[in-house]
C-alpha positions as CSV (number, residue, x, y, z in Angstrom):
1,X,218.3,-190.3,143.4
2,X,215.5,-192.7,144.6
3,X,212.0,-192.5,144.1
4,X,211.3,-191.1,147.5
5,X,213.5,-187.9,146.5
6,X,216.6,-188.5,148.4
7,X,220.0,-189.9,147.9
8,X,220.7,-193.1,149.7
9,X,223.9,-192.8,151.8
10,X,226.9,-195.2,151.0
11,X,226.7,-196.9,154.4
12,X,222.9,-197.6,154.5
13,X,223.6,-199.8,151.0
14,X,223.1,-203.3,152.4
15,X,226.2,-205.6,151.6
16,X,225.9,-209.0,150.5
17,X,228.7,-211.0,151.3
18,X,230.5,-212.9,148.3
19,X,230.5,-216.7,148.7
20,X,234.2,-217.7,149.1
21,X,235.0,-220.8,147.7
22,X,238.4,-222.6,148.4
23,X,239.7,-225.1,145.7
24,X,242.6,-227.6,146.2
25,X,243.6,-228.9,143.2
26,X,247.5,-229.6,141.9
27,X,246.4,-228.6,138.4
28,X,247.5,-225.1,137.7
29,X,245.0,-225.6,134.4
30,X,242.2,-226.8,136.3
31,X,243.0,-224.0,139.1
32,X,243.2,-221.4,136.2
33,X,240.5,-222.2,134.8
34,X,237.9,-222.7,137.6
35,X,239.4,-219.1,139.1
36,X,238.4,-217.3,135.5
37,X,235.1,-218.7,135.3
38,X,234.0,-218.8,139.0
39,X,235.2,-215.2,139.6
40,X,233.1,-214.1,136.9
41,X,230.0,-215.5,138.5
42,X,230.5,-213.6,142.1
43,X,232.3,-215.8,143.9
44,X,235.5,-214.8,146.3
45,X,237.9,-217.6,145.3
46,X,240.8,-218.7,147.5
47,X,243.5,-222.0,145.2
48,X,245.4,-224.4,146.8
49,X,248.2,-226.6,145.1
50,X,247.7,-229.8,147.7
51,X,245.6,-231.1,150.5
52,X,248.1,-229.8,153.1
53,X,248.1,-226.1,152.0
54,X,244.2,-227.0,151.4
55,X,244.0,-227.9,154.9
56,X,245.4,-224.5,155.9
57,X,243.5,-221.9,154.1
58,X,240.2,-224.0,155.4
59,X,241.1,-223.0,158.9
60,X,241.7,-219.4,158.0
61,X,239.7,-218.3,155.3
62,X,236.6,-220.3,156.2
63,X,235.2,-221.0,152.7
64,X,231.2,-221.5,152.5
65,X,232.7,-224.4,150.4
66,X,235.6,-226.4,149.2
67,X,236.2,-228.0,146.1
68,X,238.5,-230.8,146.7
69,X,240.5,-232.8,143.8
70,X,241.0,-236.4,144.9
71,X,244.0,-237.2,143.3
72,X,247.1,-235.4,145.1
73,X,250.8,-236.0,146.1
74,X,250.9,-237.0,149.6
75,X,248.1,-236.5,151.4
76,X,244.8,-237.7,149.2
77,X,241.4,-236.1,149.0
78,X,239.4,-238.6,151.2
79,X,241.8,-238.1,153.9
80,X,241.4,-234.2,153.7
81,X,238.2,-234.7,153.6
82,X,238.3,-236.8,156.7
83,X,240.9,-233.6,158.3
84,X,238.2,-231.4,157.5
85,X,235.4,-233.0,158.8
86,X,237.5,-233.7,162.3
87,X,238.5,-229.8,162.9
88,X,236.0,-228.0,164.9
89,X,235.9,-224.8,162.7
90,X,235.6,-226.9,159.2
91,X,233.5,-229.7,159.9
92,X,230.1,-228.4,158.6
93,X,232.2,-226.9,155.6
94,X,230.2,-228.9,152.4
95,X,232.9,-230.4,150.3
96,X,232.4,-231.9,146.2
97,X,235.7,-233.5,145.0
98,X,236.6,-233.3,142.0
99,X,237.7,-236.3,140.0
100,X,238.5,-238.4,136.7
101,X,237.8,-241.8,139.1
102,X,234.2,-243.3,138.0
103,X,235.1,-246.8,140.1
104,X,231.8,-246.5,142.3
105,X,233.5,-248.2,145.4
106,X,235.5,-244.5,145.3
107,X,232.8,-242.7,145.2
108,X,231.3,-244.3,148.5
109,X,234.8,-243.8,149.9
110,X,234.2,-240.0,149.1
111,X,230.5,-240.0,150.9
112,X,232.1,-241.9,154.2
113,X,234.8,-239.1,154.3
114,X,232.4,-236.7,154.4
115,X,231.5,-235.7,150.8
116,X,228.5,-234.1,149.5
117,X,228.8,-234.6,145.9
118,X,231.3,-235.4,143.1
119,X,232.0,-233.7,139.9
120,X,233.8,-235.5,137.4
121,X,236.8,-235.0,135.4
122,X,236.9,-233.1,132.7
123,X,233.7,-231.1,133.5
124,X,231.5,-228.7,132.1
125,X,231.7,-225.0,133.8
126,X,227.3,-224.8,134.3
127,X,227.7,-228.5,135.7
128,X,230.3,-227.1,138.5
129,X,227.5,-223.8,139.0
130,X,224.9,-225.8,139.4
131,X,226.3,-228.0,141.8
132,X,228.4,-225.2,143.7
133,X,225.0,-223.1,143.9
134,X,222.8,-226.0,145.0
135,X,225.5,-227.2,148.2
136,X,225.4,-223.4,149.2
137,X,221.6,-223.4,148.8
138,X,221.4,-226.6,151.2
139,X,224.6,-225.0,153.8
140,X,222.3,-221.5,154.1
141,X,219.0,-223.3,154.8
142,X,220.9,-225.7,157.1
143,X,222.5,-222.7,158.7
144,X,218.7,-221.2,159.2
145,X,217.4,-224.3,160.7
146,X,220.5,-223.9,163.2
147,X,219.8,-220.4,164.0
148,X,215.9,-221.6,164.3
149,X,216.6,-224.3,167.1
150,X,219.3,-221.6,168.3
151,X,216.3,-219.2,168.9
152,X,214.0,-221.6,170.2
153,X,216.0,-223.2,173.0
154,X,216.5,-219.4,174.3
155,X,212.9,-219.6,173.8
156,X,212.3,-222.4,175.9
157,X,214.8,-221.1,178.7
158,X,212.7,-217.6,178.8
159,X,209.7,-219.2,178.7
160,X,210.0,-221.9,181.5
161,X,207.2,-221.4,183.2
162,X,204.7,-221.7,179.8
163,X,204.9,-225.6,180.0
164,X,203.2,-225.7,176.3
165,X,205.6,-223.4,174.4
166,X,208.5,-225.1,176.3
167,X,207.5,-228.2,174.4
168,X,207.3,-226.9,171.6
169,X,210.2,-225.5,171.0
170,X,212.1,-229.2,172.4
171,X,209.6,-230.4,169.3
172,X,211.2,-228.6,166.6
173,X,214.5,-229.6,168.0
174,X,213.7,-232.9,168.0
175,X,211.9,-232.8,164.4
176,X,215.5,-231.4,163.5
177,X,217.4,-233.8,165.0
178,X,215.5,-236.8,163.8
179,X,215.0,-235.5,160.1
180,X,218.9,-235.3,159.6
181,X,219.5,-239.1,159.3
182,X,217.3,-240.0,156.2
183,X,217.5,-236.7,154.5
184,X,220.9,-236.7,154.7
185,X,220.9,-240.8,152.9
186,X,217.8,-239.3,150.5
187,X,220.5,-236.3,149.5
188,X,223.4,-239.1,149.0
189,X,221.3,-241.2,147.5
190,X,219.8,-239.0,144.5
191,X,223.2,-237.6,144.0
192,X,224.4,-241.0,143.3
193,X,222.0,-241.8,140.7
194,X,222.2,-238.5,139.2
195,X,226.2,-238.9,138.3
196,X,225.2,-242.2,137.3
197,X,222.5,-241.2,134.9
198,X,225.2,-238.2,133.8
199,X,227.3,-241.1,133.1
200,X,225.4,-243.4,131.0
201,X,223.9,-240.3,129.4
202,X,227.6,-239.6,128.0
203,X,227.9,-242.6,126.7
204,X,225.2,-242.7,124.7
205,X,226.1,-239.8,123.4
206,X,229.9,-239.8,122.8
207,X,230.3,-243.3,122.3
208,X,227.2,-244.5,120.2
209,X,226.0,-247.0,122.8
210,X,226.4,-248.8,125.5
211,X,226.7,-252.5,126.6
212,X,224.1,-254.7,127.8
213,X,226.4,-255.5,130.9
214,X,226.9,-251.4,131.1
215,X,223.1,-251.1,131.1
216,X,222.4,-253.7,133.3
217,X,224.9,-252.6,136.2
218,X,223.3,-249.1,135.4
219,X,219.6,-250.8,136.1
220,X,221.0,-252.5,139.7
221,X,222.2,-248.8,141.2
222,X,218.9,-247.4,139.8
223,X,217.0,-250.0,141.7
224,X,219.1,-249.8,144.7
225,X,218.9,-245.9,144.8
226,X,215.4,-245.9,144.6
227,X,215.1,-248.6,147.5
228,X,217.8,-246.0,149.7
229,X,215.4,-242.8,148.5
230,X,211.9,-244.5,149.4
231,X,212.8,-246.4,152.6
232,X,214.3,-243.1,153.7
233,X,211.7,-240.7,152.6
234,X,208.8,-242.6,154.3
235,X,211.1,-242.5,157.7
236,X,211.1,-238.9,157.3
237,X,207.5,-238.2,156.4
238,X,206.7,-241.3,159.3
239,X,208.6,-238.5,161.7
240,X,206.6,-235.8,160.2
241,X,203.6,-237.2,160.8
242,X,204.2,-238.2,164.4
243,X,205.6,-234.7,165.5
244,X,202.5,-232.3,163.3
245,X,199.8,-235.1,165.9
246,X,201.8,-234.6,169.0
247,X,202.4,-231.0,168.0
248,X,198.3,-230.5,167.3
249,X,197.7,-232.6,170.3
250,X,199.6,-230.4,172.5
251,X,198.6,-227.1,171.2
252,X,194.6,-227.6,170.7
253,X,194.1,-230.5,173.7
254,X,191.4,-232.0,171.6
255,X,189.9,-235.5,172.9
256,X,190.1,-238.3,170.4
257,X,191.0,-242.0,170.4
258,X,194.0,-243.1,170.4
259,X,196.4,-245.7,170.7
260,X,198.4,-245.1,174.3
261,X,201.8,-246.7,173.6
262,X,201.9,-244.6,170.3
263,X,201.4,-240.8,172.2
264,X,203.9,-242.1,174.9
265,X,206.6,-242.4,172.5
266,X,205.5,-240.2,170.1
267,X,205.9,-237.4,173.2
268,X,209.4,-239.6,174.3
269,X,210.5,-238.9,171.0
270,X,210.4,-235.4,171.4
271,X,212.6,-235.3,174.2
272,X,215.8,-236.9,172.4
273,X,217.1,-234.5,172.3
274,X,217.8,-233.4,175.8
275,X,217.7,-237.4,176.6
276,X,220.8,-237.7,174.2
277,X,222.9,-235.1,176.3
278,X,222.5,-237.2,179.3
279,X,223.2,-241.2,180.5
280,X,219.6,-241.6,181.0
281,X,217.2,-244.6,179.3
282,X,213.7,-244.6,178.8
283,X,212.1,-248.0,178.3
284,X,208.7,-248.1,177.5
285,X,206.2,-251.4,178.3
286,X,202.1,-250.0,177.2
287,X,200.5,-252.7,175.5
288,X,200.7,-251.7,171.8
289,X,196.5,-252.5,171.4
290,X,195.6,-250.2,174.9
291,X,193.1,-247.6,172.8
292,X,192.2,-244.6,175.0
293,X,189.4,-242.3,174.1
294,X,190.7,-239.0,176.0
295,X,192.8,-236.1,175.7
296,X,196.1,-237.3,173.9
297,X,197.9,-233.5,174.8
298,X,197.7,-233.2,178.4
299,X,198.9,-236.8,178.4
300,X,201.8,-236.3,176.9
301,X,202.4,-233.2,178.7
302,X,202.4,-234.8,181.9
303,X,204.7,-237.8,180.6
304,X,207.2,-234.8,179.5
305,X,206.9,-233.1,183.0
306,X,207.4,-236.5,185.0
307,X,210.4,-238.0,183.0
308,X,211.8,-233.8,183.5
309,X,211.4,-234.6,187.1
310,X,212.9,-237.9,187.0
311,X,215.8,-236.4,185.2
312,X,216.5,-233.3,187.3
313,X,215.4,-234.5,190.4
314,X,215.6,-238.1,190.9
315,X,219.0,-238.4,188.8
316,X,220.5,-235.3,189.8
317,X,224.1,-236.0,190.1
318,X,223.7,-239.7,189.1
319,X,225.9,-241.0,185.7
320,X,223.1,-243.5,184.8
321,X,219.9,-244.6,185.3
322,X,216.4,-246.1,183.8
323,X,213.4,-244.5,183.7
324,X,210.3,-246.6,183.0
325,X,207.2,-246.2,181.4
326,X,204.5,-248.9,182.1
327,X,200.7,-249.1,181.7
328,X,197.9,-251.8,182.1
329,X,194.3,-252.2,182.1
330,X,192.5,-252.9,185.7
331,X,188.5,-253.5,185.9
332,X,185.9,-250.8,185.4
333,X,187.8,-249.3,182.8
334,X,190.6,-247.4,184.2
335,X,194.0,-247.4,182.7
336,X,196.9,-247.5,184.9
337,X,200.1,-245.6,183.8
338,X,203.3,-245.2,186.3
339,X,206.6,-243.6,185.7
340,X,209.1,-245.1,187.4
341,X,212.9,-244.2,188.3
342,X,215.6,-246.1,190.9
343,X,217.0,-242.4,191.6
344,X,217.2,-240.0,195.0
345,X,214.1,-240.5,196.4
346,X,211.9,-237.9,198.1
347,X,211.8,-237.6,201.7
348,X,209.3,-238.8,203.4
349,X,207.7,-235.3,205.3
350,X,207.5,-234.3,201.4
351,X,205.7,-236.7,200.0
352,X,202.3,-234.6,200.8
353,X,203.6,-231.5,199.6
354,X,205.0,-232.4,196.4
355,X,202.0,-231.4,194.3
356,X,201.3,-228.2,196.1
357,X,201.8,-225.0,193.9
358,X,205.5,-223.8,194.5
359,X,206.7,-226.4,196.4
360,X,210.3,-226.7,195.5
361,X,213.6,-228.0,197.2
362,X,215.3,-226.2,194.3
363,X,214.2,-222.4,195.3
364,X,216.5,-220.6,194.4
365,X,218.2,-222.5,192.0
366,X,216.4,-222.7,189.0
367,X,212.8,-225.0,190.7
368,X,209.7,-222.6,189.8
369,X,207.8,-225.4,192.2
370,X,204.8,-225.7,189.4
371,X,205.9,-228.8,187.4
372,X,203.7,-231.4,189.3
373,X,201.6,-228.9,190.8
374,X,201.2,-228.7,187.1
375,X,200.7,-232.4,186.5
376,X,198.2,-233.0,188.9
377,X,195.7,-230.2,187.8
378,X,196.0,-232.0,184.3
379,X,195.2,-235.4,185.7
380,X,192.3,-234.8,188.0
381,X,190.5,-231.8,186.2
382,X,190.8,-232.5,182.2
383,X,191.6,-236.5,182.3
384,X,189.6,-237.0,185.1
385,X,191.9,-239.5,187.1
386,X,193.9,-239.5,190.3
387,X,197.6,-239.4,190.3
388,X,199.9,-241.5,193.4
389,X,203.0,-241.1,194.2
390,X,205.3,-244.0,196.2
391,X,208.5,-243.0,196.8
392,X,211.9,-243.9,199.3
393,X,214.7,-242.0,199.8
394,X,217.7,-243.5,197.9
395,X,215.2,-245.9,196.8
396,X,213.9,-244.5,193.7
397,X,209.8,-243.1,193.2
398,X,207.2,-244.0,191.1
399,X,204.4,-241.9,189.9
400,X,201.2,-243.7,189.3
401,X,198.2,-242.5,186.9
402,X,194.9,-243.9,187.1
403,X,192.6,-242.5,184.2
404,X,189.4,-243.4,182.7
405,X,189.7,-245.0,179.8
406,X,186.9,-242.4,178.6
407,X,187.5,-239.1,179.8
408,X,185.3,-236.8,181.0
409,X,183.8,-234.6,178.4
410,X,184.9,-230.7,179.0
């Protein structure tokens, strides 16, 4: 009975799935023992003899992870690993080998097959738990992140005609996307160094000392970790920083100064990764010392609807193209910023319409007709400028800004 006086039901007690974990080893000991002790701790455990039966029960029993020894009659560990990582439903499967190797050129044969951690032979059972728990930690975050950009991209197609929201949910995309790379080498890289320091630390202990050649080589990783970790890490916060500015930029359309070549690819940079599904390039040519004392959102949003346009519009059916991004200074202190592409064209009876609210030649078919309807209110009422457009069919068009270099205050 519960404190609220009545008996919860069977089928209304939420069930927490057990964490199945497949191990390949052709140990029966080691198999044995890792069953006994793992079982005991909650997880559901599935055994395989060698990397081909291994191979198998990955495809059916979809394990959250897989311990993998390295060491195996015919086919090895790294190549599983490498199996694994090729195969559609195992691929994002995190996999620690398991091995009595301590050459380090193996171990970064085990991180290019696809590795996420090793555990040394012979091994202590809270060493295997801790690293187990902390690689299902990192696959169920990873998993949420997923299921994040998941939502947010049928977000963004609900929510089409809110050009702000739209962006941001490409933002956290592309914050995704670009954060994978040097967390990923950071995660490598502190794993490293930890089975090194695990290493040395043995020593110490079970053999009374180590050499000065031992400790030496152990200095050299240490320094070369630390270079992998900090090079890395200030990529990532570099990215962070870039996308929280373009992100407040967009969301509060504040005026500040501001650097023009850095908002244009900050905002560019939010768009990899729909730019990365397609044969498209975007070259960029601002001078890098232009400084702009304006509204750094509405920019950006207009770059993001014109290089849309390009993409939909102007390259619609095309298998490559270059869309570029230019600006210069002219007299009196207007900036002059053009998007450029070599695609369809418009026709030339709707060059005078293409800014009016709904105009589309897509009606129908997805076009809402506001995009540079959209564009153009930006430019002439909150930058204050005028927007051109020149433009041949088959000959490509090119959309021309001209803003004040101070904006109009609002």
């Amino acid at each position: 009975m519960n404190s609220s006086g009545f008996k919860m039901n069977q089928s209304e007690i939420p069930v927490v799935p057990m964490p199945t974990i497949l191990i390949v080893d052709d140990s029966l000991s080691y198999l044995a023992a890792l069953l006994d002790r793992l079982e005991r701790h909650g997880f559901m455990i599935v055994l395989a003899q060698t990397a081909a039966e291994g191979l198998m029960r990955a495809e059916f029993a979809e394990p959250d992870l897989i311990l993998l020894d390295v060491v195996m009659p015919g086919i090895d560990g790294f190549e599983a690993c490498r199996r694994l990582k090729a195969g559609k439903a195992t691929k994002d499967i995190p996999v620690i080998f398991m091995t009595g190797l301590t050459d380090p050129k193996q171990k970064v044969t085990g991180f290019d097959a696809g590795g996420v951690d090793y555990i040394t032979k012979p091994f202590q059972i809270e060493e295997v738990l801790a690293r187990i728990n902390t690689h299902l930690a990192l696959r169920r975050a990873n998993r949420e992140l997923q299921d994040m950009v998941a939502t947010l991209d049928k977000a963004r197609a609900d929510l089409m005609r809110n050009e702000r929201l739209a962006g941001l949910g490409a933002m956290v995309a592309g914050i995704a996307h670009e954060l994978n790379t040097p967390i990923g080498n950071s995660l490598m890289a502190s794993t490293t160094f930890e089975m090194q320091t695990d290493e040395i630390g043995k020593h110490l202990e079970l053999e009374g000392g180590i050499t000065r050649k031992e400790f030496e080589h152990y200095i050299k990783n240490a320094q070369l970790s630390v270079d992998i970790l900090s090079r890395n890490l200030h990529r990532a916060a570099d990215i962070v920083t870039n996308f929280k500015q373009v992100a407040v930029d967009q969301t509060s359309s504040q005026r500040r100064s501001f650097l023009l070549a850095e908002v244009v690819a900050g905002n560019v940079l939010t768009l990899q990764p729909t730019i990365k599904r397609t044969p498209f390039v975007i070259q960029q040519r601002i001078p890098v010392d232009l400084m702009m004392e304006s509204y750094p959102g509405p920019i950006g949003q207009v770059i993001t609807n014109l290089i849309n346009n390009a993409i939909l519009h102007g390259y619609e059916g095309r298998t490559a193209g270059l869309i570029d991004i230019s600006a210069s200074l002219s007299g009196h202190g207007l900036v002059s910023l053009s998007v450029e592409d070599h695609g369809a064209g418009i026709k030339k009876e709707d060059l005078s319409r293409i800014f009016d609210p709904f105009f589309t030649t897509k009606l129908g078919v997805g076009g809402s007709g506001l995009g540079l309807n959209i564009v153009h209110n930006i430019v002439t009422e909150i930058l204050g400028g005028a927007i051109d457009v020149v433009s041949e069919l088959g000959g490509g068009t090119r959309f021309t800004l001209t803003l004040p270099m101070l904006a109009p205050t609002r």
